[in-house]
N, C-alpha and C positions, 0 to 999 in steps of 0.2 A: 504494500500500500504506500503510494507515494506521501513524502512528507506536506503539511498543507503550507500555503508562503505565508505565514504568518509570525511577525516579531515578538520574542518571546525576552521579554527583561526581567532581568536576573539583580536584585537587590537585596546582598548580604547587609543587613543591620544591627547597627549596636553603638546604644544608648543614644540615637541619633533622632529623634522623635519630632523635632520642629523641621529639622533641615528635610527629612523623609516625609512630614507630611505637603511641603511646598515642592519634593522632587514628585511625589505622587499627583499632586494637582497639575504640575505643567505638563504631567505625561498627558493627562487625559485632558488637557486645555489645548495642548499643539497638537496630538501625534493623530497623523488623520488617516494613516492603512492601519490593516487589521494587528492586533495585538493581544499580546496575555501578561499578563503582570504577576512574579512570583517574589513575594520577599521571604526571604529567612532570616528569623530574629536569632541573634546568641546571646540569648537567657539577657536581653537588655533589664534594666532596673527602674526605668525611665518611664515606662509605659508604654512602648512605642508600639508592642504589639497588638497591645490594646486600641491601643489609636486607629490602628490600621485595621481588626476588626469591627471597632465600630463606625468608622468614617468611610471604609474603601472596601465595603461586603466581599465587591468584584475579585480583590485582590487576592490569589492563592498566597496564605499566609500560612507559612511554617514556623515551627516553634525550636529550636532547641534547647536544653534544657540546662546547656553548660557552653557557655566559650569556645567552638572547636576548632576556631581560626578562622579565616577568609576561602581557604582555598577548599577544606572540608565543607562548609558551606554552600560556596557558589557551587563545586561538584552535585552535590545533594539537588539542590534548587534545578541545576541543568539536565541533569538527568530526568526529571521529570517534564522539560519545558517540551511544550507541542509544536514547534516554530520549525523551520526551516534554517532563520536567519535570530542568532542568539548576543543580544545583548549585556554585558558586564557592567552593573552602573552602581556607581557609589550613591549613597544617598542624597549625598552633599552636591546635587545636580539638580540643574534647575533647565530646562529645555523653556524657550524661549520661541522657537518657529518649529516645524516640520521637519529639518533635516535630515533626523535619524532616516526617517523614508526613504531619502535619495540615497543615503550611506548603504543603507540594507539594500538597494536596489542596484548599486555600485557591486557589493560582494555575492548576490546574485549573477549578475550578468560575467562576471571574472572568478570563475572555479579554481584558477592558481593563487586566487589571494584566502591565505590563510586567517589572516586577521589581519582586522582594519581600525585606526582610531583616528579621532577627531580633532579638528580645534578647540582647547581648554583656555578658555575667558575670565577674567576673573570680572565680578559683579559690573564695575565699571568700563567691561571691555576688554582691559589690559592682556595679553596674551599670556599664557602658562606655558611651562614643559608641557608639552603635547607628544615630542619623541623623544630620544633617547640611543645613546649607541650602545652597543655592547662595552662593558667596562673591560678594561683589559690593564695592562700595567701604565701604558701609554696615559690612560683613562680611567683614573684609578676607582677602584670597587667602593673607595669610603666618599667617593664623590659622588654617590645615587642616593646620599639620605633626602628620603622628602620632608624633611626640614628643613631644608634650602632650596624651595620651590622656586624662587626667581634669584638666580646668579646675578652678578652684575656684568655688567660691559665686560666683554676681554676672556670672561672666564671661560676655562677650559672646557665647559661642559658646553656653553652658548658658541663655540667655535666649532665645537665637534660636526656639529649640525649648521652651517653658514646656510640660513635661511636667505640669503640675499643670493646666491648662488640656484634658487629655484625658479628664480622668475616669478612668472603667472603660471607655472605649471599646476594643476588641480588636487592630482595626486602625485607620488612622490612613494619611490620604495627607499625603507627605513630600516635600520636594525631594528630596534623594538618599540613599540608605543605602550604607552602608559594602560595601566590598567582603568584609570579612575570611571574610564567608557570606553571598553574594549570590544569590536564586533567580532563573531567568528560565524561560521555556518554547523549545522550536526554533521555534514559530511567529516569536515577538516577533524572535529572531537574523536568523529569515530577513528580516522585518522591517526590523527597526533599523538590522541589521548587529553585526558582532563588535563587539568591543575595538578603540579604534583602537593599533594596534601603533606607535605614534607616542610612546607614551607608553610608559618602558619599565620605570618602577615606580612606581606614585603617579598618582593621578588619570585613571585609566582607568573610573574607579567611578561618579567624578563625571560625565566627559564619556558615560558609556554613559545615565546617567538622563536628562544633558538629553535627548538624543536619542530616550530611551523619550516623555520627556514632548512633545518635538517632535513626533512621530504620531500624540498624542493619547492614549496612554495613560496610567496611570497609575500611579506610586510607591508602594509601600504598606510601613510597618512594622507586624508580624502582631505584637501584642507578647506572645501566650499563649506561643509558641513560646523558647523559649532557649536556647544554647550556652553552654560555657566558651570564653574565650577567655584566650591568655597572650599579655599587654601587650608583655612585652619581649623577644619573636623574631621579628617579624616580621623586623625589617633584622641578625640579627645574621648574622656571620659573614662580613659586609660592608657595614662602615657606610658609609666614605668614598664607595663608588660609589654605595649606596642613598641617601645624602643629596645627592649631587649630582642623582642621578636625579629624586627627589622634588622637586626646586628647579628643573629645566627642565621636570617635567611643569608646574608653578604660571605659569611662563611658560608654554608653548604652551596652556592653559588661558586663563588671561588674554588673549594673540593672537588668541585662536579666540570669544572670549565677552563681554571686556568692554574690548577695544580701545579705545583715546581716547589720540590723537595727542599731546594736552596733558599727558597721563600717563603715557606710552608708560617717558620715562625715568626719573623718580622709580618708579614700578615696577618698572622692569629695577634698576632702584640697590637698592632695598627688599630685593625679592628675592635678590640676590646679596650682598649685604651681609649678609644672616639667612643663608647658603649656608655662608660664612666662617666667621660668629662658631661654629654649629654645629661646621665640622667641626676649629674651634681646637679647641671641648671635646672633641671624639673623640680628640687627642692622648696623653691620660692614658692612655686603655685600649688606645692602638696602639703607645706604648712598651712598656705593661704584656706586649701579647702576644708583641714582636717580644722581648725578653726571654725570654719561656716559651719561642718557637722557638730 
């Protein structure tokens, strides 16, 4: 039985309840081909799954009952979706026009493209990382923290990618795009494979594109296409675990991609030394809250 073309989005949440009730409203305010809507909550605190049973009936709501991470999650979620053309969407999105349409219709019509993402906006416009290259030594692994969402001029990550160097080109084959709204199709999953659930927030994004690009297909950023995104929810309402998290996906990424015995442990050192210095600075605002409690 053929699959039906229908857009199937996939929103892993947690404790995200304001930002996921205004990504839920512009889905159903802009998106004007057919679609399904599946969130999965991890054991949020928040309310939000509440929210979304009582606010969004329509919305296939999953429950989990514990934290299982992102990539455990979106698996779960996708393996159920009825679509053809499979959506990754953080909560923290706000769709503003139709897009996604044209994007989903983009990765229809191009069976070689594995996965497709967009232009990431931030509220007032301003552009985000939207791609991303593979990290390599060149381009180093401690440089993909998304706590450093907008580099500045010059930097190394903003050079990697000379967006002045595309022109008006539309699309554009990339090493990796961002998870934050990542498209793929069922064919490429059945494919490629999920998420590896190994990874349990951070860099499932990365390790899914090599593997797109391993079989041969191909990356693309569609950049007509654009969402809002808001910068600073992705980790909240758990930083400590999510930076910790974030810092062992960067090792098992490393282990699995850019191994070298000689390097092994000034890496392990790098890494967990940037792990640290990080979650010193998260000390301010987890006084600040344990306070408010």
């Amino acid at each position: 039985m053929p699959i039906p073309q229908v857009l199937s989005i996939v929103i892993v949440s947690l404790n995200a309840r304001e930002y996921l009730r205004r990504c839920l409203d512009s889905i159903y305010t802009h998106l004007a081909i057919d679609f399904e809507i599946a969130v999965i909550d991890n054991a949020s605190r928040d309310g939000s799954a509440e929210m979304v049973a009582r606010e969004f009936p329509e919305v296939r709501l999953l429950r989990n009952r514990r934290n299982v991470g992102y990539a455990t999650a979106a698996n779960f979620a996708a393996d159920a979706a009825a679509g053809d053309v499979i959506v990754f969407l953080s909560p923290d999105c706000e769709l503003t026009n139709d897009d996604l349409s044209e994007a989903a219709d983009y990765l229809r019509n191009n069976p070689d493209v594995g996965a497709l993402g967009i232009s990431l906006v931030d509220s007032d416009g301003r552009p985000q990382l939207s791609v991303r290259p593979f990290p390599t030594f060149g381009r180093p692994i401690l440089n993909r923290s998304p706590f450093l969402r907008r580099p500045a001029p010059g930097d190394i990550r903003r050079r990697s990618y000379r967006a002045t160097d595309w022109g008006d080109a539309a699309v554009v084959d990339v090493d990796t795009v961002v998870g934050t709204c990542l498209l793929t199709t069922r064919a490429v999953l059945d494919k490629v494979g999920p998420f590896d659930e190994g990874f349990f927030w951070g860099y499932e994004d990365v390790d899914f594109c090599q593997r797109v690009h391993q079989t041969g297909l191909r990356v693309v950023y569609y950049r007509p296409a654009r969402i809002v995104h808001a910068t600073t929810a992705s980790a909240d309402g758990l930083p400590t675990r999510a930076i910790i998290a974030r810092h062992r996906g960067m090792w098992r990424y490393y282990k699995r991609y850019q191994s070298s015995r000689a390097l092994e442990l000034p890496v392990f050192v790098a890494i967990w030394t940037q792990c640290g210095l990080k979650l010193i600075g998260t000390l301010p605002q987890s006084l600040t809250a344990m306070r408010r409690h």
